[in-house]
C-alpha positions, 0 to 999 in steps of 0.5 A, a space after each residue: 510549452 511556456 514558462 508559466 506554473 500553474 498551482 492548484 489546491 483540488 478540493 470537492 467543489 471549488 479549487 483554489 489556482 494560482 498562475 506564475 509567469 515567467 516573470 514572478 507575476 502570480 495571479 489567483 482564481 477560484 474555479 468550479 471543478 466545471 470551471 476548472 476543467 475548461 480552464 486546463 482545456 483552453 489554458 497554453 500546455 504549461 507545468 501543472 503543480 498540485 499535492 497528490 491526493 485522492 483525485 490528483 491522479 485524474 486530474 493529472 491525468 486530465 491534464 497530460 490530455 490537454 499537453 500540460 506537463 503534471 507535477 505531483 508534490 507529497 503533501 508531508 514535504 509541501 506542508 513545511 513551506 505552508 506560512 502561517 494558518 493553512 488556506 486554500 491561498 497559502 497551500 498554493 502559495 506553498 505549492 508554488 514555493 516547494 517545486 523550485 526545491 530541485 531535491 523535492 521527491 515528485 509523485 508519478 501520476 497513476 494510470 486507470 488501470 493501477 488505480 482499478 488495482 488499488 481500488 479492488 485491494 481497498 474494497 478486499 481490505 474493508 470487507 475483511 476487516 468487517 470479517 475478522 470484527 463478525 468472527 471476533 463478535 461470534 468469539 465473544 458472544 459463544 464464550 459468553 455461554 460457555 461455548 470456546 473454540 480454537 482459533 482458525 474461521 475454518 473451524 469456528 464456521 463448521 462447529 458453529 454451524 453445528 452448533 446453532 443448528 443443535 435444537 439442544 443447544 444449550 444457547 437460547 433460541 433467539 440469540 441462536 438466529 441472531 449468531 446464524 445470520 452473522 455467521 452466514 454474514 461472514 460465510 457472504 464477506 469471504 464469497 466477497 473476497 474470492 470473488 475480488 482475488 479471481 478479478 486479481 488472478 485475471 489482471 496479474 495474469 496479462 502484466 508479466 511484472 507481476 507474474 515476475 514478482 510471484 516467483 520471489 518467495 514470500 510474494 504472493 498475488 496480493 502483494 505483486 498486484 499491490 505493488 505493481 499497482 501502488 509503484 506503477 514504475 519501478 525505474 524512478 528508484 535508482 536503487 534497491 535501498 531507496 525502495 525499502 526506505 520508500 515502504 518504510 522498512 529501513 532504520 530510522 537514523 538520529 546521528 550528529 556528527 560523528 555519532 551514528 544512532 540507528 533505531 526501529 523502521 520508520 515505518 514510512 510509506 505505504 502501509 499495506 504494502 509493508 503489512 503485506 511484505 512482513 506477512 510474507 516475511 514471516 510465512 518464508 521464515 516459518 517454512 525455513 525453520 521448518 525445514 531446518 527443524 527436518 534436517 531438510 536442504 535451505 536455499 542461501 535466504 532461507 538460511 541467512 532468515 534462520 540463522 538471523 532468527 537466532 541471533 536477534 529474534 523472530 520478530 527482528 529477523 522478519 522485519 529485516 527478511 522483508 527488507 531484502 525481500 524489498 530489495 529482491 522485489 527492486 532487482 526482479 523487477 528492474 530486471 526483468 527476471 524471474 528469482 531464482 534462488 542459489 543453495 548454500 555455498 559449500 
């Protein structure tokens, strides 16, 4: 492999290319996405260099075929080295002048069957957003005449359904039809969803990381596939707080010289995974707080989560309960173990 970098700004249609050889020498073209795969088929194996965005990941790994060796910059760390107005010539140009940065973090690229997982979580979150918009609007429009439920689908989709199918009714027939076809709309949306956490159940099934990381408490199939699936390896952290800084859930820190100021969680990351992670925080907290309540035995973090509640709060302690969950995640799945929590210690 020589010393020439190759720069690349993907777009939909026509990418943006610049070459430096080993001299400094940059050359520029601007290549069709036919163009462009001839280009690395035919191009001598050399360090490619692109943001890693949306289609970054097969073209990354359409160029590991061809021998080239991929680097994936993110593109909050590449933006501050973008001089003057933003191009497509000075993206590369600061594509060009982030790599050489030895601290810059890089990106790995995903493989098919990460980005199958990803892909089924995305596709589950868009139809149960359209689920929870469907109840909220059948919520709304019932309340309207005068008819309230409890909260919780489960209810709601029985005693509606009653309800509109009651002649009686008090609601009026046409709006009647209307709410019957939304409630078997979200009836459909949640047959949806089963069906892509069946296809999850079957992929976590044959990864023995995931099974692995479904033996953390508060890590369920959702968010070991999730994981797995946005991570790929866990190995590129060294430790286990630089992976709860990656998913957002460390301090954020405003300190100058010897004054130490920590605030709120960065917040940092990817989002869904820090979503998924405090849900099973807060399901972990609320079942050890039940226990407590029975005067029932606790494991050392469940114990640690309770006692933490106490002190500062619910809300803080679910926050900090899912960055040791984070933690636990990185030491399970470095590893190679199953969790197995320890009892309290005398």
């Amino acid at each position: 492999m020589d010393a020439t970098t190759i720069a690349v700004d993907l777009a939909k249609h026509v990418f943006e290319v610049a070459i430096e050889d080993a001299r400094g020498q940059v050359s520029r073209r601007r290549l069709t996405r036919q163009q462009f795969a001839r280009f690395l088929r035919d191009h001598t194996p050399a360090q490619l260099v692109m943001e890693a965005c949306g289609s970054a990941h097969y073209w990354g790994r359409t160029a590991q075929a061809y021998g080239h060796r991929v680097q994936l910059l993110p593109p909050q760390y590449v933006r501050p080295f973008v001089r003057r107005q933003k191009t497509d010539r000075t993206d590369v140009t600061g594509l060009l002048d982030a790599r050489q940065r030895s601290e810059m973090p890089t990106v790995a690229v995903k493989t098919v069957a990460q980005q199958e997982v990803l892909a089924l979580h995305r596709v589950r979150a868009q139809w149960m957003a359209t689920r929870t918009a469907r109840i909220n609007t059948l919520h709304g429009l019932l309340a309207e005449h005068g008819v309230t439920f409890a909260a919780g689908v489960r209810q709601l989709g029985r005693r509606a359904g009653q309800l509109l199918a009651d002649p009686d009714t008090p609601i009026p027939l046409s709006l009647r039809r209307a709410l019957l076809t939304l409630l078997e709309e979200i009836r459909d949306l949640e047959r949806r969803a089963e069906a892509v956490e069946r296809e999850l159940r079957a992929v976590a099934h044959s990864d023995p990381a995931m099974e692995r990381l479904q033996s953390i408490p508060g890590v369920g199939l959702l968010t070991a596939t999730a994981l797995v699936g946005s991570v790929g390896q866990i190995h590129g952290f060294k430790r286990a707080r630089r992976f709860a800084s990656w998913l957002g859930l460390t301090p954020r820190e405003y300190s100058s010289g010897s004054h130490r100021s920590l605030g709120h969680i960065t917040k940092a990351g990817d989002g869904y995974l820090r979503r998924l992670l405090v849900h099973g925080a807060r399901a972990v907290l609320a079942a050890a707080r039940r226990r407590a309540a029975s005067q029932r035995p606790l494991g050392a973090l469940q114990h640690w989560a309770v006692q933490l509640a106490e002190r500062r709060g619910p809300n803080r302690a679910t926050v900090a309960l899912a960055n040791k969950l984070a933690r636990i995640v990185w030491a399970v799945w470095t590893r190679d173990q199953v969790f197995t929590g320890r009892p309290i210690a005398a």
